[in-house]
Every structure is written in C-alpha cells, then in structure tokens.
N, CA, C and O atoms as a DFTB+ gen file, in Angstrom:
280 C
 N C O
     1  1      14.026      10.552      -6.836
     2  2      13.078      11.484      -7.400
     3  2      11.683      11.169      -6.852
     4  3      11.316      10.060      -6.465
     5  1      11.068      12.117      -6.867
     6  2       9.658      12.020      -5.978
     7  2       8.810      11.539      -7.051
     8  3       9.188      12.072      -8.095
     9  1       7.593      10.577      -7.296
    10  2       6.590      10.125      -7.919
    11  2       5.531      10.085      -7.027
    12  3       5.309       9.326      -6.084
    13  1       4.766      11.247      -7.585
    14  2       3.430      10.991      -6.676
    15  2       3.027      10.099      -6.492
    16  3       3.732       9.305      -7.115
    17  1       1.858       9.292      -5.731
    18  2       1.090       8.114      -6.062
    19  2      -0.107       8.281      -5.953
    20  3      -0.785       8.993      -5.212
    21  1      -0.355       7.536      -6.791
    22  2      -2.006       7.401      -7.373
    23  2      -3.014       7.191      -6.380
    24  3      -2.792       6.308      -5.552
    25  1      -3.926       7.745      -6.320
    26  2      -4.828       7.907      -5.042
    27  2      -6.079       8.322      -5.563
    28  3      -6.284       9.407      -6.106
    29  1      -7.353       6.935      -5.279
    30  2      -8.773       7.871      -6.169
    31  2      -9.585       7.840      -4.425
    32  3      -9.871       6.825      -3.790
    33  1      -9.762       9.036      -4.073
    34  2     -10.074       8.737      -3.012
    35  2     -11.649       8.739      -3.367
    36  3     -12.193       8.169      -2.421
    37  1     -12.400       9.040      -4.099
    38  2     -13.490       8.928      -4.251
    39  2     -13.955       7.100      -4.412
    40  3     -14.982       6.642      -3.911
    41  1     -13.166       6.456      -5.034
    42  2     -13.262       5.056      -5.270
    43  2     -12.474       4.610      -4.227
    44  3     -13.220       3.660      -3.992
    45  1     -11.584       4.481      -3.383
    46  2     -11.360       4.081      -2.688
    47  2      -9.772       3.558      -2.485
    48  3      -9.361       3.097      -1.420
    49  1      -8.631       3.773      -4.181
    50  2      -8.457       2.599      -4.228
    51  2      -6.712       3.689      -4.240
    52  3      -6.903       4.888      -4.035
    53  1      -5.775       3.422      -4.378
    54  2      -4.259       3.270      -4.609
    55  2      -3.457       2.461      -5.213
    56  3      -3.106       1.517      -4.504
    57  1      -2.971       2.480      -6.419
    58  2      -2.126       2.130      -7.622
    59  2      -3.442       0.998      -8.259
    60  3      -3.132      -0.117      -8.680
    61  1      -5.024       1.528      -8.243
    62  2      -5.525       0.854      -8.160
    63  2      -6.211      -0.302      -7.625
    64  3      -7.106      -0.932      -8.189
    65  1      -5.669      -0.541      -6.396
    66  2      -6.317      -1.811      -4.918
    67  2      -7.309      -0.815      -4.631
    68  3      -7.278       0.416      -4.636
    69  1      -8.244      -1.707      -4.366
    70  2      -9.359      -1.466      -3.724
    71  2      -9.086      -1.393      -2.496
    72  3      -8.707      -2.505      -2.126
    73  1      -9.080      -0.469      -1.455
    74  2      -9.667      -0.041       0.135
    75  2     -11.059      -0.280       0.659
    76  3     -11.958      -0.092      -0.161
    77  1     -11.472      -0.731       2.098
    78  2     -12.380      -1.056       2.107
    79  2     -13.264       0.114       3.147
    80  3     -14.403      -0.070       3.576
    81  1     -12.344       1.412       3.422
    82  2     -12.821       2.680       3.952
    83  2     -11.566       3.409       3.789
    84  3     -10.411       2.998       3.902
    85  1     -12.118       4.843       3.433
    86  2     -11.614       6.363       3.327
    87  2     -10.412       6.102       4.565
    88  3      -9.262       6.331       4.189
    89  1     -10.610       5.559       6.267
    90  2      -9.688       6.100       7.159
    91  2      -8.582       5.349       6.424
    92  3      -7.712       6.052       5.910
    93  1      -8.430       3.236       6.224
    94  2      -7.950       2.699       6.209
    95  2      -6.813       2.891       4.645
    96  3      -5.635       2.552       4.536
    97  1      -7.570       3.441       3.785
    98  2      -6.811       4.394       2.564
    99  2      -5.988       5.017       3.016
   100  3      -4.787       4.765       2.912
   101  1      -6.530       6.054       3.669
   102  2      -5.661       7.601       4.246
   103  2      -4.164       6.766       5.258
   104  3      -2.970       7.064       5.225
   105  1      -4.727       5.912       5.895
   106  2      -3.766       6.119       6.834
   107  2      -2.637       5.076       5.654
   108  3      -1.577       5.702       5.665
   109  1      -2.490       4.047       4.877
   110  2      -1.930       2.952       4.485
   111  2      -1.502       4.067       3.449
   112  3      -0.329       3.720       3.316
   113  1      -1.664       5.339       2.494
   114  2      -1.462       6.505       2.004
   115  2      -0.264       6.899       2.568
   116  3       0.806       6.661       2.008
   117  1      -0.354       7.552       3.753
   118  2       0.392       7.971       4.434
   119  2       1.741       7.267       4.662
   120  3       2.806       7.788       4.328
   121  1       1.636       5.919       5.313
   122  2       2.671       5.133       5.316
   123  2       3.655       4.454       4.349
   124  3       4.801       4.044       4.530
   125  1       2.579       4.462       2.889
   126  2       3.331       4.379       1.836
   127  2       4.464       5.943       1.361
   128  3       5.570       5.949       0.820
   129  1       3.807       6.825       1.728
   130  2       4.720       7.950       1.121
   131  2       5.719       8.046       2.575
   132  3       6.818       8.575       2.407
   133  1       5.532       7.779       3.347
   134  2       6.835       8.407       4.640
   135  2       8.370       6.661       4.247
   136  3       9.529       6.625       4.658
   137  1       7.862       5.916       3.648
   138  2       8.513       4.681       3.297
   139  2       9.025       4.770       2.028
   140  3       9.760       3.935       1.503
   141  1       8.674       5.677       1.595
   142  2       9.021       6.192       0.095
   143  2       9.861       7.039       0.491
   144  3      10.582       7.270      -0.480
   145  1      10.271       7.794       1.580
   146  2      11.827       8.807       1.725
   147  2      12.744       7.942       2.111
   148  3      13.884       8.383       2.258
   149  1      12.496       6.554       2.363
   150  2      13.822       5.752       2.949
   151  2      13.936       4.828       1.708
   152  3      14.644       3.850       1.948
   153  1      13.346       4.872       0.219
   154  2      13.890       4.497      -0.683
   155  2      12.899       3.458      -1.269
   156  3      13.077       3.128      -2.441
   157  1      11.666       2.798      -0.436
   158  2      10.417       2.072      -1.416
   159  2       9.540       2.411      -2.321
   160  3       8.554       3.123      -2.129
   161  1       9.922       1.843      -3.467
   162  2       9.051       2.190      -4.471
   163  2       7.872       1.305      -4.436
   164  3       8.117       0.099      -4.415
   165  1       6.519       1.715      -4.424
   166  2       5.804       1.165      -4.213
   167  2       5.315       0.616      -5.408
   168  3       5.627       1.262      -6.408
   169  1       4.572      -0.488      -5.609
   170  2       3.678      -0.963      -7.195
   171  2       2.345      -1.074      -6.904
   172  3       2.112      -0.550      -5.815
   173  1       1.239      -1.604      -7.499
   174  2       0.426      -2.025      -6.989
   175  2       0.406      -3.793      -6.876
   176  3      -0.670      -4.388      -6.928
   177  1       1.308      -4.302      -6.766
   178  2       1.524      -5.370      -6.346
   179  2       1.996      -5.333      -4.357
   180  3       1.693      -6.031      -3.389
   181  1       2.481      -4.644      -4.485
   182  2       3.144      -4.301      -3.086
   183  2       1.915      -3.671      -1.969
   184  3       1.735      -3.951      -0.784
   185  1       1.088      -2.606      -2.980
   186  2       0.141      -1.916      -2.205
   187  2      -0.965      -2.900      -1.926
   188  3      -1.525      -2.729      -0.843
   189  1      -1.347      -3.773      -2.583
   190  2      -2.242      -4.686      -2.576
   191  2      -1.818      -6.059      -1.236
   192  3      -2.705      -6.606      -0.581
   193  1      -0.476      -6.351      -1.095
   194  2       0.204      -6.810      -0.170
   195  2      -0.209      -6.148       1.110
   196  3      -0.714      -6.718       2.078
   197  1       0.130      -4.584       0.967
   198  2       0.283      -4.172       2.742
   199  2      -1.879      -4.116       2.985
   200  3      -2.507      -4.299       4.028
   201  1      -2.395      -3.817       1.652
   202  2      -3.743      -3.776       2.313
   203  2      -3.826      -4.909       2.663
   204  3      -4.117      -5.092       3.845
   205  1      -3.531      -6.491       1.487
   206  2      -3.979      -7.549       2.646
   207  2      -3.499      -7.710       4.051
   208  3      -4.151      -8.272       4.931
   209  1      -1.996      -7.038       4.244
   210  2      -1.921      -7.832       5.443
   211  2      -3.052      -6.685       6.648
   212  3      -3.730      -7.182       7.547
   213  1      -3.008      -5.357       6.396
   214  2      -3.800      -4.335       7.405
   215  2      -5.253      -4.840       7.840
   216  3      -5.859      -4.835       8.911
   217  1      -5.654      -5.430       6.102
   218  2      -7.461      -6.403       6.373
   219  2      -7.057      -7.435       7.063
   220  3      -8.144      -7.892       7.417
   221  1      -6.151      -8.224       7.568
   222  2      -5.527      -9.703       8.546
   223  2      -5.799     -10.743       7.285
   224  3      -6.173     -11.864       7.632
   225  1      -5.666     -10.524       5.962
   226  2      -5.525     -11.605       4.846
   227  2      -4.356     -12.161       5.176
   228  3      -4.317     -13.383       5.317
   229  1      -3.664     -11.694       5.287
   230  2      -2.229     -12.479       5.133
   231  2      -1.832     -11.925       6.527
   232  3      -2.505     -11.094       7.137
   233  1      -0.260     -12.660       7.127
   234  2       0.349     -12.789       7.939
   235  2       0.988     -11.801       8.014
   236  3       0.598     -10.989       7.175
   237  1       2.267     -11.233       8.953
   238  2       3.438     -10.236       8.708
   239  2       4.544     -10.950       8.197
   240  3       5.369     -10.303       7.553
   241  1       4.730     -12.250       8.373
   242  2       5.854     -12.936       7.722
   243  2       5.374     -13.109       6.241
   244  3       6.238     -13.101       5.364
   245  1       3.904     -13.282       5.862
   246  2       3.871     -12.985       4.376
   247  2       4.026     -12.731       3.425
   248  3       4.348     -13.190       2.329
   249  1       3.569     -11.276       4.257
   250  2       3.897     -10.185       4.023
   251  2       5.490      -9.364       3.612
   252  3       5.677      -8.389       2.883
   253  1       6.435     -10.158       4.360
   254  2       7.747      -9.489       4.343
   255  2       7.843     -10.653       3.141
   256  3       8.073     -10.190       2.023
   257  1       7.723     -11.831       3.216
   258  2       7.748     -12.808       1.714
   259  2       7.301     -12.072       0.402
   260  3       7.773     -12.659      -0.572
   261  1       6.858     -11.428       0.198
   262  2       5.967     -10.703      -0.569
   263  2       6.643     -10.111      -1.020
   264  3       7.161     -10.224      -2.131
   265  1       6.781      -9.319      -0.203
   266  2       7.729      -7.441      -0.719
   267  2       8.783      -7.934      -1.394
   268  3       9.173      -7.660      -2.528
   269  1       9.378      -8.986      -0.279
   270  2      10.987      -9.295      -0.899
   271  2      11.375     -10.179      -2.119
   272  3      12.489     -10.384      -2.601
   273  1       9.703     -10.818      -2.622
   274  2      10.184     -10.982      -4.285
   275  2       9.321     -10.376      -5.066
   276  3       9.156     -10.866      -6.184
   277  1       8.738      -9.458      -4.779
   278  2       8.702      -8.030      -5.788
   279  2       9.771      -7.516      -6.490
   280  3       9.632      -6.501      -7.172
C-alpha cells in the first residue's frame, strides 16, 4: 500500500531530518519513494541514515549496518 511521505519542504526536513538544501531534499525524496516500489519502508531513523551517509557522516558500509538493524 502506498504511504505518502512526509516532506516540509519549506523547513527542509523528511520524516522530520533536517536537510541541509532544497536540491539535496528533493533528490534523497525522490530516491526514497522509487525504493519504496521495491518494498522499503522508510522511518525517520533510516532517512536520517541515508542523509548522513549523502552529507559523508557516515560510510556506505555504515550505512548498509544501519538499515539492516532497523
């Protein structure tokens, strides 16, 4: 079933994480909903994950650490 996701684009932020620009929102937006037809439900635990790793906070192996004990 489809669940929109939460998006304040005026603040910046998705399931509540803060973004640190409009493009870097839009595009991490995007990739969350086309990953959402192959079955990820996103949280804001998860969304907060892929922004750190896009800002270079965290690693890609982290990152896959991350998701997979969500």
């Amino acid at each position: 079933m489809y669940k929109p996701i939460p998006i304040d684009r005026d603040n910046l932020t998705i399931y509540g994480v803060k973004f640190p620009n409009l493009d870097m929102l839009n595009k991490t937006a995007n990739a969350i909903g086309t990953n959402m037809f192959e079955g990820f439900e996103p949280t804001p635990e998860s969304v907060e994950a892929i922004r750190d790793y896009i800002t270079d906070r965290i690693t890609l192996d982290e990152l896959v650490k991350i998701i997979k004990e969500l």
